[in-house]
C-alpha positions in Angstrom: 0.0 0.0 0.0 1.7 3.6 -1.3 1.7 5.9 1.6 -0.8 8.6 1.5 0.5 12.2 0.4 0.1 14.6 3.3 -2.0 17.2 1.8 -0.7 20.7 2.6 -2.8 23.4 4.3 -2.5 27.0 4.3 -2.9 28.9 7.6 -6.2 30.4 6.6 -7.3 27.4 5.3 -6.1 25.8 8.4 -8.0 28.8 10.5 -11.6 28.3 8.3 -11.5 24.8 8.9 -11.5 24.8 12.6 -13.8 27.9 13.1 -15.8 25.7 10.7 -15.7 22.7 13.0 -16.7 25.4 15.8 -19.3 26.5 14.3 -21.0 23.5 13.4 -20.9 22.1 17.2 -24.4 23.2 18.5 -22.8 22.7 22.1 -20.5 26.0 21.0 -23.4 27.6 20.1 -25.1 28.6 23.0 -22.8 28.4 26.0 -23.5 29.8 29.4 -20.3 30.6 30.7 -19.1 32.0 34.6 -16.0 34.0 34.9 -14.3 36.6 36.3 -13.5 40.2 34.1 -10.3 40.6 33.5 -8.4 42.7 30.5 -11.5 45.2 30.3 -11.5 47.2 27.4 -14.3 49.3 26.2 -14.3 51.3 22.9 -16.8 54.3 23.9 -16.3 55.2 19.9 -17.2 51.9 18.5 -19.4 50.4 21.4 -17.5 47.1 21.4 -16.5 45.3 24.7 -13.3 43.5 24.6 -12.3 41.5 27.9 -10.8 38.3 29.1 -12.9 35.9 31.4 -10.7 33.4 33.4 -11.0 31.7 36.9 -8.4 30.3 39.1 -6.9 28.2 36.3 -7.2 29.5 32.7 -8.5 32.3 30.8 -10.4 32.8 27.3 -10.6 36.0 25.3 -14.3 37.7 24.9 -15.9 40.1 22.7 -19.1 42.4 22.9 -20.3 44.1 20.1 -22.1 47.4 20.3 -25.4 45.5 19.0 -25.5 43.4 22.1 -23.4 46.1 24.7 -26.4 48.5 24.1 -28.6 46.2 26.0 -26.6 46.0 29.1 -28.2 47.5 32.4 -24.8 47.7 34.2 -21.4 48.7 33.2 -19.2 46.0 33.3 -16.1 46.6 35.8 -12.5 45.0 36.1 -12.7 42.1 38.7 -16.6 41.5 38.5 -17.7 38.2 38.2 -20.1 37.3 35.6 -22.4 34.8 34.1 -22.5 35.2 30.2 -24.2 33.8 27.6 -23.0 33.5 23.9 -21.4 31.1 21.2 -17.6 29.7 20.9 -15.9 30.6 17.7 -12.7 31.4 15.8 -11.1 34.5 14.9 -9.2 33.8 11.5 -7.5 36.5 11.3 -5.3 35.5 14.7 -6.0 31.6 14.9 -6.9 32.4 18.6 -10.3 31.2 19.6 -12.5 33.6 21.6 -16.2 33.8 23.4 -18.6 36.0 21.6 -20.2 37.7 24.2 -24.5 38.3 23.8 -25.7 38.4 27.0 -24.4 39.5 30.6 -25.4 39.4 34.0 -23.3 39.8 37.5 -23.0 36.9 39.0 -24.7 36.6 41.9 -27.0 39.8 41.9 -29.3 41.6 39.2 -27.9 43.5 36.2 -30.5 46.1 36.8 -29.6 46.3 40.4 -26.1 46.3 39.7 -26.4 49.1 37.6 -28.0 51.0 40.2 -25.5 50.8 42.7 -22.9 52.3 40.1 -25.0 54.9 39.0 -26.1 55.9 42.8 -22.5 56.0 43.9 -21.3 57.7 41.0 -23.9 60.5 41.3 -23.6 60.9 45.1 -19.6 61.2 44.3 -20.5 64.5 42.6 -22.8 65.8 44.8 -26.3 65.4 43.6 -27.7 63.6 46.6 -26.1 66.3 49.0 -28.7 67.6 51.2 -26.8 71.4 50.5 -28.4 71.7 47.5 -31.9 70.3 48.2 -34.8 73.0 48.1 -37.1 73.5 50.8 -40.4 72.5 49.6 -43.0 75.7 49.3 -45.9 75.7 52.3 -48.5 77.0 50.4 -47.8 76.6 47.2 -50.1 78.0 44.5 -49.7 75.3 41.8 -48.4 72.2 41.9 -46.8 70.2 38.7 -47.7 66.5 38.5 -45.9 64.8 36.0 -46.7 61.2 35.8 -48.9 58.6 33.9 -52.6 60.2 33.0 -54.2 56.5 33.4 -52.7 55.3 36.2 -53.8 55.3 39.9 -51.4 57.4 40.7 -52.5 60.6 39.3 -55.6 60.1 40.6 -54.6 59.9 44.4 -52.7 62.6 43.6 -55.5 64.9 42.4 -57.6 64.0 44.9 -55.4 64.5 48.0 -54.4 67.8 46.8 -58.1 69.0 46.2 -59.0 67.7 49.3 -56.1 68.9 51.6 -56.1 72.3 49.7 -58.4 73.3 47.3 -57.1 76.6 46.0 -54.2 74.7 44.5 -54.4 74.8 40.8 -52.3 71.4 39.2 -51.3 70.9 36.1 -51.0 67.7 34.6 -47.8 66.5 32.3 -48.9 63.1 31.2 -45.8 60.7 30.4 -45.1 57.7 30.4 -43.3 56.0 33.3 -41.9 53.0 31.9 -40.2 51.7 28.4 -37.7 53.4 26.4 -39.4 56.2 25.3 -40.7 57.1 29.2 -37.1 58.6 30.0 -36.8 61.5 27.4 -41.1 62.4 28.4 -40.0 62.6 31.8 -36.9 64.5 31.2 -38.9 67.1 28.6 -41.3 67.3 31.6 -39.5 69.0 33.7 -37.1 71.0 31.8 -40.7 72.3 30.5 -42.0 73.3 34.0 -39.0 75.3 34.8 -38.3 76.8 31.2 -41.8 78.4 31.2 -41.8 78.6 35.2 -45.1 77.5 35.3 -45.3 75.5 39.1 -44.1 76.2 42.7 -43.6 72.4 43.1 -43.4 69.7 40.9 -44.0 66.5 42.1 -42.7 63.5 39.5 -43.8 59.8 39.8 -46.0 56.9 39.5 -47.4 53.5 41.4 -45.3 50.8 42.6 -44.0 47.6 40.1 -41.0 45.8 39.6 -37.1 47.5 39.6 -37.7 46.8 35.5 -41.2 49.3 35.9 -39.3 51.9 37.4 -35.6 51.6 35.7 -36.8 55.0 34.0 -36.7 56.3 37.5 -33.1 55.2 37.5 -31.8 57.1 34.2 -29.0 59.4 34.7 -29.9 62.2 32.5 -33.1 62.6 34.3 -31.2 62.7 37.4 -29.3 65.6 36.2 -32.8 67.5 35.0 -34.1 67.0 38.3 -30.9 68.4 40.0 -30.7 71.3 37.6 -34.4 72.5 38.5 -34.9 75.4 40.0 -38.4 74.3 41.0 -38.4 72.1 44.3 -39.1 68.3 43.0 -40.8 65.9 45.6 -39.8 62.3 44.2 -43.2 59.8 44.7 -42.3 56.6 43.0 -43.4 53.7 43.8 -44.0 52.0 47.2 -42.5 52.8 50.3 -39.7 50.2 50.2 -38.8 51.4 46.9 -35.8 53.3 46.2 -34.4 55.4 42.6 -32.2 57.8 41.8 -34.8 60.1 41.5 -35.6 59.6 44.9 -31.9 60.8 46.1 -31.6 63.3 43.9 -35.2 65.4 44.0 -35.6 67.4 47.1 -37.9 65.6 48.7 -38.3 62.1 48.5 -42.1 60.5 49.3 -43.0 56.9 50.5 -46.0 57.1 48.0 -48.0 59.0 45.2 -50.2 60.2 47.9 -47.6 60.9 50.1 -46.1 62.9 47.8 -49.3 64.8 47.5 -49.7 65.1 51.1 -46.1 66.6 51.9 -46.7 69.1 48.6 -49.6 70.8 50.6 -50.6 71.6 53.8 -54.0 70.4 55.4 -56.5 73.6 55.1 -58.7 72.1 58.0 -55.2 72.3 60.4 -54.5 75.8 58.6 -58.3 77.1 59.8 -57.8 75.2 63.5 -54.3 76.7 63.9 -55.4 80.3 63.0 -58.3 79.5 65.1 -55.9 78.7 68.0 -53.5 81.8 67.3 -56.5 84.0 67.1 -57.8 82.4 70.6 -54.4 83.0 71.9 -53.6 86.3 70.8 -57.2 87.3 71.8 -55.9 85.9 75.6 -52.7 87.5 75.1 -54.1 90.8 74.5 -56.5 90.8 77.2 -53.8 89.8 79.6 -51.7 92.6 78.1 -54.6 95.3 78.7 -55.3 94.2 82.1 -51.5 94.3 82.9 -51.3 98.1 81.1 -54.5 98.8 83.3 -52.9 98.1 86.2 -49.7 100.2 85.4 -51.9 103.0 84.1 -53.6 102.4 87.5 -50.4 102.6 89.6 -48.8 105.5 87.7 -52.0 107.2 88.5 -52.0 107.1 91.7 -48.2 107.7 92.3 -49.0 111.0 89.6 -52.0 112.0 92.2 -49.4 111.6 95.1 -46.8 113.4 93.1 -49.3 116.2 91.4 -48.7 119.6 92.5 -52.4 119.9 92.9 -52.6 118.5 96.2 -50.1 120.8 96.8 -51.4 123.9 95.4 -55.0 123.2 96.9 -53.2 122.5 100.4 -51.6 125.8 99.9 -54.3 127.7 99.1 -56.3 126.3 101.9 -53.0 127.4 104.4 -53.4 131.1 102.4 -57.0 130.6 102.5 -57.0 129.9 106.4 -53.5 132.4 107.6 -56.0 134.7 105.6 -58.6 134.3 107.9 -56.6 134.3 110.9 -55.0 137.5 109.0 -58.0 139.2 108.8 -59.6 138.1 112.1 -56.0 139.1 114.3 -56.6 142.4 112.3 -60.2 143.2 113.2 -59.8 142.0 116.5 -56.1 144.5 117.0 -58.5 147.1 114.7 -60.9 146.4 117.9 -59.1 146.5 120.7 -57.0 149.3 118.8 -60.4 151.0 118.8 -61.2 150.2 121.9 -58.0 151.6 123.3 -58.3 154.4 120.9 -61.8 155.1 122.3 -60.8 154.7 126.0 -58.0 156.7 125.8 -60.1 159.2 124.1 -62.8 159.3 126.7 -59.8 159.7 129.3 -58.5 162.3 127.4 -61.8 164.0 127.3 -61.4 163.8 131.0 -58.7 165.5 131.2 -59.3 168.2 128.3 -58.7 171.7 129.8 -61.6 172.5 127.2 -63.6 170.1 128.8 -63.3 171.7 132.3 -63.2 175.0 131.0 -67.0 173.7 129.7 -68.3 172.9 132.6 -67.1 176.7 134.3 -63.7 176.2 135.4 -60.5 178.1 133.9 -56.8 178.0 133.9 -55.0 180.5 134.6 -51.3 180.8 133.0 -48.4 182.9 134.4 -46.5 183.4 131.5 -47.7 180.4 130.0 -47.2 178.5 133.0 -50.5 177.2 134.8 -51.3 178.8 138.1 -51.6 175.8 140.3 -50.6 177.5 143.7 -50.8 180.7 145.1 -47.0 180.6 145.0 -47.2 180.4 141.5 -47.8 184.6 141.6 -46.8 187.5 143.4 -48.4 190.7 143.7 -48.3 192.9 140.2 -48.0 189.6 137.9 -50.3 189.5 134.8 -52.5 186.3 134.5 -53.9 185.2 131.6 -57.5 183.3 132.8 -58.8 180.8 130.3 -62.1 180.2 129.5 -64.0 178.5 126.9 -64.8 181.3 124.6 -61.2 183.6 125.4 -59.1 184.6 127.6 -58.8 187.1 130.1 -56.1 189.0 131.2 -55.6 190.1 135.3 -53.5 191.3 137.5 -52.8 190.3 140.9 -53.3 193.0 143.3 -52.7 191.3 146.6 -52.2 187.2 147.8 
């Protein structure tokens, strides 16, 4: 038997043929394979993915094209452990065989979750979530912007509790949707609308509760970045209480609830009207208290005036003039009186003793040189007398003793 001629391959030939034999293997076809991420490379330009997955023993190279990278919900990270899904192949051009890459998920928790987590510490890294920057929330505000679904539940609690809690609010309505591709841009154009044309104290953005794949719109960076950049205050009310977004940490306000949100947007009017009631009912007491203490200190200073006035004074003093007057006038009549009285004595005495008097009633005085004649020694023989009477004098001589 001639021996068989090896037949001669070329290295692309060689290359098609085994890529060939890989292809053909349905068991290379749709693989499910667990590694770690090693080698990361991502082309931003192109949207390819190029890594290494290995474990504790070998390695294999991997590829994501932009097609399939687009549909990721988490970006992939050096070091995180994966579970993949995708097809075992040959790349001619190298000879090296490599893991086409359709499908990712982190191994051991949810893509969508995962992608979270990045997205909530990378945004709290710059600042968005920092309570500095949150805007307190208006207390009366006069309308309120809802934006959310216009046939869900949600909108309806909404309208209702902020009708009943305060009627003069006026709302207006930005119906979006809240979940699918198209929900993120609606939501974004929302609010960028409401502060553009300025047309809300308030704006509170959200919808009912469902899965973390119902409110992933609620997780979108961009909007996160509208909502920070609104110089309207943003109450977040997604969801159900135990639900968390990034809308949630980034709006000013974050609400348990639709109708939580709608509660904490406006006040209660009922407690509005019993509070004023209650100020009114205090100030009312507080005044009254207030009057009956300036009362009293109106009262006091009154009567420390009165003791003070110079009335008292003055009317005491005229009563002492009043009084020293009448003492005045009474010491004077009665030293006029007994003046009088004294006069009148001394005037009856001295009518006694009036020469004219006795010369009245026939007796005369008889002068010696103008010196009354009181005793015969008084004269001698030859002197001239002068003899008073009432109605003259006479004029004698005395002729003998």
């Amino acid at each position: 038997m001639l021996p068989v001629e090896p037949k001669i391959l070329t290295v692309s030939q060689l290359n098609f043929y085994v890529k060939s034999v890989l292809d053909s293997d349905p068991r290379l076809n749709y693989v499910f394979l667990c590694g770690e991420i090693s080698n990361l490379t991502d082309h931003y330009r192109s949207g390819h993915i190029y890594l290494s997955l290995k474990d504790n023993k070998s390695v294999i190279r991997a590829v994501m094209f932009a097609g399939n990278a687009r549909n990721l919900k988490f970006k992939p990270m050096e070091g995180m452990k994966v579970i993949c899904r995708g097809r075992v192949t040959l790349y001619e051009a190298t000879g090296q065989y490599q893991y086409y890459i359709e499908d990712m998920q982190p191994d051991g928790i949810g893509a969508l979750y995962q992608a979270y987590e990045q997205l909530k510490e990378k945004l709290q890294s710059k600042g968005l979530f920092d309570q500095s920057h949150k805007k307190p929330i208006p207390y009366c505000p006069k309308t309120i912007g809802v934006i959310t679904s216009p046939t869900g539940a949600a909108v309806q609690d909404i309208k209702n509790i902020l009708t009943r809690r305060f009627p003069s609010v006026n709302i207006i309505l930005c119906p979006v949707l809240v979940q699918g591709d198209n929900a993120v841009p609606q939501l974004i154009d929302a609010v960028n609308k409401l502060n553009e044309y300025d047309l809300c104290d308030t704006i509170i953005i959200g919808r009912g509760g469902g899965s973390i794949e119902d409110l992933w719109a609620f997780n979108d960076e961009n909007l996160a970045y509208a909502i920070y950049n609104s110089h309207i205050p943003v109450i977040s009310a997604v969801g159900h209480e135990t639900d968390f977004t990034i809308c949630d940490f980034v709006s000013d306000l974050r609400a348990p609830t639709p109708s939580a949100g709608a509660e904490l947007a406006v006040p209660d009017r009922n407690e509005i009207l019993q509070n004023l009631d209650a100020q009114r009912q205090y100030l009312s007491s507080l005044m009254d208290k207030k009057l009956i203490e300036n009362n009293n200190v109106v009262s006091e200073m009154t009567t420390k005036l009165l003791s003070l006035s110079p009335d008292d004074k003055i009317a005491k003093l005229y009563n002492d003039l009043d009084f020293l007057s009448q003492k005045y006038e009474n010491n004077s009549n009665r030293i006029f009186q007994n003046t009088a009285n004294k006069i009148e004595l001394l005037a009856t005495k001295l009518e006694s003793l009036n020469p004219v008097s006795t010369l009245k009633r026939g007796y005369s005085v008889v002068t010696n040189n103008d010196k009354t004649v009181t005793s015969v020694k008084d004269v001698k023989n030859g002197d001239t007398l002068a003899i008073n009477v009432t109605d003259g004098k006479i004029i004698s001589k005395v002729i003998g003793e």
